[in-house]
C-alpha positions as CSV (number, residue, x, y, z in Angstrom):
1,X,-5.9,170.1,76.3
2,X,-9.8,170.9,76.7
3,X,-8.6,173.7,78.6
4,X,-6.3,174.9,76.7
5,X,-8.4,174.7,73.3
6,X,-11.2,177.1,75.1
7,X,-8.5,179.5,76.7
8,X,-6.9,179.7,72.3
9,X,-11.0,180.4,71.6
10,X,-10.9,182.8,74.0
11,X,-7.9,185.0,73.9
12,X,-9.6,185.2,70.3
13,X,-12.7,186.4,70.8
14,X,-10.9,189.5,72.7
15,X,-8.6,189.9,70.0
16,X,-11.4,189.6,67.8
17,X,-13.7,192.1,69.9
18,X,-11.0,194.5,70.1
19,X,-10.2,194.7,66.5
20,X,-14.1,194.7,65.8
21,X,-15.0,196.7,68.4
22,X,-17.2,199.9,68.7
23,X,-14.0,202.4,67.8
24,X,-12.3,199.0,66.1
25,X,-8.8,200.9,67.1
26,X,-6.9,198.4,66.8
27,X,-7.1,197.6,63.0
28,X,-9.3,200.0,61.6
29,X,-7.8,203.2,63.0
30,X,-3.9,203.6,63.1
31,X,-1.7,205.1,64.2
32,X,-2.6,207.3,67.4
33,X,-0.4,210.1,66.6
34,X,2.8,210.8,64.4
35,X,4.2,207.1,64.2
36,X,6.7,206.9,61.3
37,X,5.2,205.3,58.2
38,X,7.3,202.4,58.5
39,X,6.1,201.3,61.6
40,X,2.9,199.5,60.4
41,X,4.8,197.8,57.6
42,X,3.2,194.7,58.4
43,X,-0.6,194.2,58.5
44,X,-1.3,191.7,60.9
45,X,-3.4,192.1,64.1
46,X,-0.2,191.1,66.5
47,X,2.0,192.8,64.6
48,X,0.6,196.5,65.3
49,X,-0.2,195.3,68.6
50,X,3.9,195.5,69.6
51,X,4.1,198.3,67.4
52,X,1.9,200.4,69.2
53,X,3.1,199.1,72.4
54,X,6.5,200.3,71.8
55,X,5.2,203.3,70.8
56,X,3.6,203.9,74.1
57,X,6.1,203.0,75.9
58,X,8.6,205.5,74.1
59,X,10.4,202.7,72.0
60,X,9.6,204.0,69.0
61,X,9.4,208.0,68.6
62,X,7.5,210.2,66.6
63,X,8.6,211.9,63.8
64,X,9.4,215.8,63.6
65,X,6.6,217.5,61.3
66,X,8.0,220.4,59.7
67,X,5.6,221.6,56.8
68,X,5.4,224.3,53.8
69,X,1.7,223.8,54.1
70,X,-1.0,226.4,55.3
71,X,-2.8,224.9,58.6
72,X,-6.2,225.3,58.3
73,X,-7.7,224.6,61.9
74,X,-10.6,224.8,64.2
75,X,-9.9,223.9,68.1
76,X,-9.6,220.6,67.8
77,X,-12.6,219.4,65.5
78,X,-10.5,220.0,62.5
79,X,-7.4,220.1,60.8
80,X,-6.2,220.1,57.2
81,X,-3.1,221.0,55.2
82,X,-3.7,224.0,52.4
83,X,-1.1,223.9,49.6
84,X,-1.4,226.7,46.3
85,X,0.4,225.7,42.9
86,X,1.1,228.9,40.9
87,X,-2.2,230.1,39.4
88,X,-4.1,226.3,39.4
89,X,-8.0,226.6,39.3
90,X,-8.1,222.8,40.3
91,X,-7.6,221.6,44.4
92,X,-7.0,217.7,44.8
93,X,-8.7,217.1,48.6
94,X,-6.5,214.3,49.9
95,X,-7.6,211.8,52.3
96,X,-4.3,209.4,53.0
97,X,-4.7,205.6,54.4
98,X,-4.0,204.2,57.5
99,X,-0.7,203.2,59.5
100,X,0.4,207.1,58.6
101,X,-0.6,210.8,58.9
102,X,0.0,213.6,56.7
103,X,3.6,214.1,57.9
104,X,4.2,210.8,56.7
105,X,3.0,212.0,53.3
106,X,4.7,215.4,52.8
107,X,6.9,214.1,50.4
108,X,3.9,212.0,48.2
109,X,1.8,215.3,48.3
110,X,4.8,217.0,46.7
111,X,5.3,214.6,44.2
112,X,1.5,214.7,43.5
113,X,1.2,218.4,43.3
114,X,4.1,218.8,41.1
115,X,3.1,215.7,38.6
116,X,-0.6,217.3,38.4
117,X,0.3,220.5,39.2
118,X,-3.0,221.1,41.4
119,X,-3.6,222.9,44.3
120,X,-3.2,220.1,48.1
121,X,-6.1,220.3,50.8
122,X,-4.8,217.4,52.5
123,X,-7.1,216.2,55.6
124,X,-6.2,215.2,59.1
125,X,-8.4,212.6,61.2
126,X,-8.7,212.7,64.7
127,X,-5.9,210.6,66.7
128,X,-3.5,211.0,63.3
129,X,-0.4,213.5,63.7
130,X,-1.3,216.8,65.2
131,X,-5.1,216.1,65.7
132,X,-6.1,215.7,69.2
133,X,-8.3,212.9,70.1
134,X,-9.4,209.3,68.7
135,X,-10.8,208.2,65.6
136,X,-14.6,207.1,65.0
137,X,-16.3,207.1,61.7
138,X,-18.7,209.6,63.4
139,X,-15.9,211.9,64.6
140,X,-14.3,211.9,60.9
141,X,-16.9,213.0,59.0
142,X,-18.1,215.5,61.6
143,X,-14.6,217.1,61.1
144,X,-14.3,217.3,57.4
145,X,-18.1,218.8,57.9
146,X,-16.8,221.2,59.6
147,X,-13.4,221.8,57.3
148,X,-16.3,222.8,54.7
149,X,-17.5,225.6,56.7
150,X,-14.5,227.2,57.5
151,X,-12.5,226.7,54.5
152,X,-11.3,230.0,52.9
153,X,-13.6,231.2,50.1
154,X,-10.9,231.1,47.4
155,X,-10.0,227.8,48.3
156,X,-13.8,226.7,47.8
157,X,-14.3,228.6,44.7
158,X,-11.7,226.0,43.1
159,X,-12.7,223.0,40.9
160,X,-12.6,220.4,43.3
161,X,-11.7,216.9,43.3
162,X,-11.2,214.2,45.8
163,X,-8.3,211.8,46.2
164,X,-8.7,208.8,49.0
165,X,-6.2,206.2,49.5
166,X,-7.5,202.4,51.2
167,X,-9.8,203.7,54.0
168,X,-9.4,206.9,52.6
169,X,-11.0,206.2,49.2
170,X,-14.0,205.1,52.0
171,X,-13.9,208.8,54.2
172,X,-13.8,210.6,50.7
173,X,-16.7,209.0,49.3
174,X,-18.6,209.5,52.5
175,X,-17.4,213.2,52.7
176,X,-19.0,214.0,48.9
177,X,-22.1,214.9,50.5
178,X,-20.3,217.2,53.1
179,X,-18.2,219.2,50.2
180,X,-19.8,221.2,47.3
181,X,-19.2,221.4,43.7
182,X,-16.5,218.2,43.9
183,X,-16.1,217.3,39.7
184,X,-14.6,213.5,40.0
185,X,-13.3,211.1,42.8
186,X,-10.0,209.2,42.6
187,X,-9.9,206.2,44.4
188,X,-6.5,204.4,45.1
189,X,-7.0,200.9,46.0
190,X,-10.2,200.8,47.7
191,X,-12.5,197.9,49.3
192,X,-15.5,197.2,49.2
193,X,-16.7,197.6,52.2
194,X,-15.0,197.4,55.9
195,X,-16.4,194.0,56.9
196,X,-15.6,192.5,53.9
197,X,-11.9,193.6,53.5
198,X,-11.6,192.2,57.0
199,X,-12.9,189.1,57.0
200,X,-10.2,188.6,54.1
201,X,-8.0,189.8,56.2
202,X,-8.4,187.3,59.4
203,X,-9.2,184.3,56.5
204,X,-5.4,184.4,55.8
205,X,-4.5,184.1,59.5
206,X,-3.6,180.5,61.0
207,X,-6.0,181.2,64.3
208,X,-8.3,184.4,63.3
209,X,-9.7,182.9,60.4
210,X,-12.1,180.8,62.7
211,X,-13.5,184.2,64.4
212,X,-14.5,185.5,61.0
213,X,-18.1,185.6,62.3
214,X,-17.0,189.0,64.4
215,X,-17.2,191.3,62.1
216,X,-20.6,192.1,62.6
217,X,-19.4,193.0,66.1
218,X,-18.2,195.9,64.5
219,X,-20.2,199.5,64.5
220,X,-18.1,201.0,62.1
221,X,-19.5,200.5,58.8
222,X,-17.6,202.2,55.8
223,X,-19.4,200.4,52.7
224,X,-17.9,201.9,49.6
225,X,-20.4,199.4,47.5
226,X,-23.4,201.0,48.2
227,X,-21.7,204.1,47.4
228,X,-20.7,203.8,44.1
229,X,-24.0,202.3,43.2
230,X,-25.2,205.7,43.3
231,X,-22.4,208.0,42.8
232,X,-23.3,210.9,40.4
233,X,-19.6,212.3,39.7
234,X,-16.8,210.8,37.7
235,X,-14.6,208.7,39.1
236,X,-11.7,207.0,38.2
237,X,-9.9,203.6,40.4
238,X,-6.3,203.1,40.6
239,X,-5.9,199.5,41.5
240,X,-2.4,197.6,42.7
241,X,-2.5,193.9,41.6
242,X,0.1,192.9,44.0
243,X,-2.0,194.6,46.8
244,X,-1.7,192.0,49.7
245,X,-4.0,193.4,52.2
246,X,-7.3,194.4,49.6
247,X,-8.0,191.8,46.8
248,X,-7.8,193.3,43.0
249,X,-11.2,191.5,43.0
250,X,-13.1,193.7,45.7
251,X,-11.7,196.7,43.3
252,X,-13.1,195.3,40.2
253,X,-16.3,194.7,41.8
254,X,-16.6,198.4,42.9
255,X,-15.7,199.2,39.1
256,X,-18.4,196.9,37.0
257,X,-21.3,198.4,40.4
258,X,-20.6,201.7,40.1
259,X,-23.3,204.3,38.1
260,X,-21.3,206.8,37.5
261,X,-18.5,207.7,34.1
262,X,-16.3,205.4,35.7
263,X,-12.9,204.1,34.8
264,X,-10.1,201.9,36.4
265,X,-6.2,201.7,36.1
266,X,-4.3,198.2,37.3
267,X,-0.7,198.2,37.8
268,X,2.1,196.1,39.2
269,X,1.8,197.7,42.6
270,X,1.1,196.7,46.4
271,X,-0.9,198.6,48.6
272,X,0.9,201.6,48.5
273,X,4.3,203.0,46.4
274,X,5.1,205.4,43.5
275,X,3.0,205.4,40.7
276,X,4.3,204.4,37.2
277,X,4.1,206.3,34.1
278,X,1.1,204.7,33.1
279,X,-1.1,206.2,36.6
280,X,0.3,209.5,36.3
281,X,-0.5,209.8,32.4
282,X,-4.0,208.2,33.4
283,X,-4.0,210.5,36.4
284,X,-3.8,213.4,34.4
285,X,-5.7,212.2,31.4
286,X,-8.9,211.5,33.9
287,X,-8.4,215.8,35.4
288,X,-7.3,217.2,31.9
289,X,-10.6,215.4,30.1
290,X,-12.8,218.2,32.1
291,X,-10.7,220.5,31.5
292,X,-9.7,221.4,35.0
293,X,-6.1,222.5,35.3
């Protein structure tokens, strides 16, 4: 049994270390490719495990991207999605969350663009969909850097705002030193930081929540707290109570820390879903108060 107990502790600590690890691919960055959305339904460690396991062993196959949107594209540093809406002076940069791509999120981007009627600069990470390579917090915001410089010039002339979904709400608060001119930030259901998100994460699991202690094996440090403590733009946080993987609590911290004109939205919603009435008319409410559209 003694051998057994330390061979549990150990198998672990690997699980752990991978999760945690220097690129933290595992948990922190999924999918590799163009995975359908639905494969990362569930959240836990194992569970992506298989699912990306079938999806290199051809089990599971990626989905066909067929697109409306303008490729904007540099080798194979960056990669972004350019969408105009009639004669709108306002572009809402998206950064989308993890377990999907922005083929996954076509359809959401349509919905978002017609509901707001904005212009879509929708961002690709490296690893996701059609961007080559394998995600690092380094390698991300060295790409949207380098969107900045080669965006078109009346695509950068336009009022600006950024929209981030879970890990995306981190990547587009990082990336508001890399843009210019961006008027507000959006932030749809956001933690506080990476390490702390986590370690509520493995807390819930029968085994992992012993190995908490390893996330600060982790090199990959996306802390939206210190962030907001300083943000200077508007920003407005759409929060899903029934969020099972982020705790309503690490978004209502973010909301009474952060500096800036600063509003939040809860409603009944997970992690991820269609808004209600209620986020859409505080949506628009939080773009339409500056006058942008």
């Amino acid at each position: 049994m003694f051998f057994l107990a330390l061979l549990v502790v150990f198998l672990g600590i690997v699980i752990s270390l991978i999760a945690y690890g220097k690129q933290g691919m595992f948990y922190l960055y999924h999918p590799p490719r163009s995975l359908p959305r639905d494969t990362f339904e569930e959240k836990t460690l194992f569970d992506m495990a298989v699912a990306k396991l079938k999806y290199a062993f051809g089990f599971v196959k990626p989905t066909k991207i067929i697109t409306h949107f303008q490729r904007i594209k540099k080798d194979d540093e960056v990669l972004a999605y350019f969408s105009s809406y009639n004669d709108s002076k306002t572009t809402l940069v998206y950064f989308h969350g993890n377990g999907n791509n922005f083929n996954d999120n076509q359809d959401e981007l349509r919905i978002i663009q017609e509901q707001l009627e904005v212009n879509i600069l929708a961002v690709e990470y490296p690893g996701y969909g059609e961007r080559k390579g394998y995600p690092s917090k380094s390698r991300i915001l060295e790409g949207i850097k380098q969107l900045w410089t080669v965006l078109p010039e009346q695509i950068r002339k336009k009022r600006l705002y950024f929209f981030g979904h879970s890990i995306g709400a981190a990547i587009a608060l990082e990336s508001l030193k890399l843009f210019e001119g961006v008027e507000g930030i959006i932030l749809y259901n956001p933690f506080e930081s990476f390490k702390k998100m986590m370690e509520k994460v493995m807390s819930k699991h029968r085994y992992l929540k012993y190995l908490t202690f390893t996330k600060h094996l982790s090199s990959e440090t996306w802390n939206n707290d210190e962030i907001v403590k300083k943000l200077k733009v508007p920003c407005l946080i759409l929060a899903g109570t029934l969020d099972g993987l982020i705790p309503l609590k690490q978004k209502r911290n973010l909301w009474m820390i952060c500096k800036s004109d600063c509003d939040i939205e809860e409603f009944n919603q997970g992690h991820s879903g269609n808004f209600t009435d209620e986020v859409w008319k505080k949506f628009k409410s939080f773009l339409n108060k500056r006058k942008s559209i």
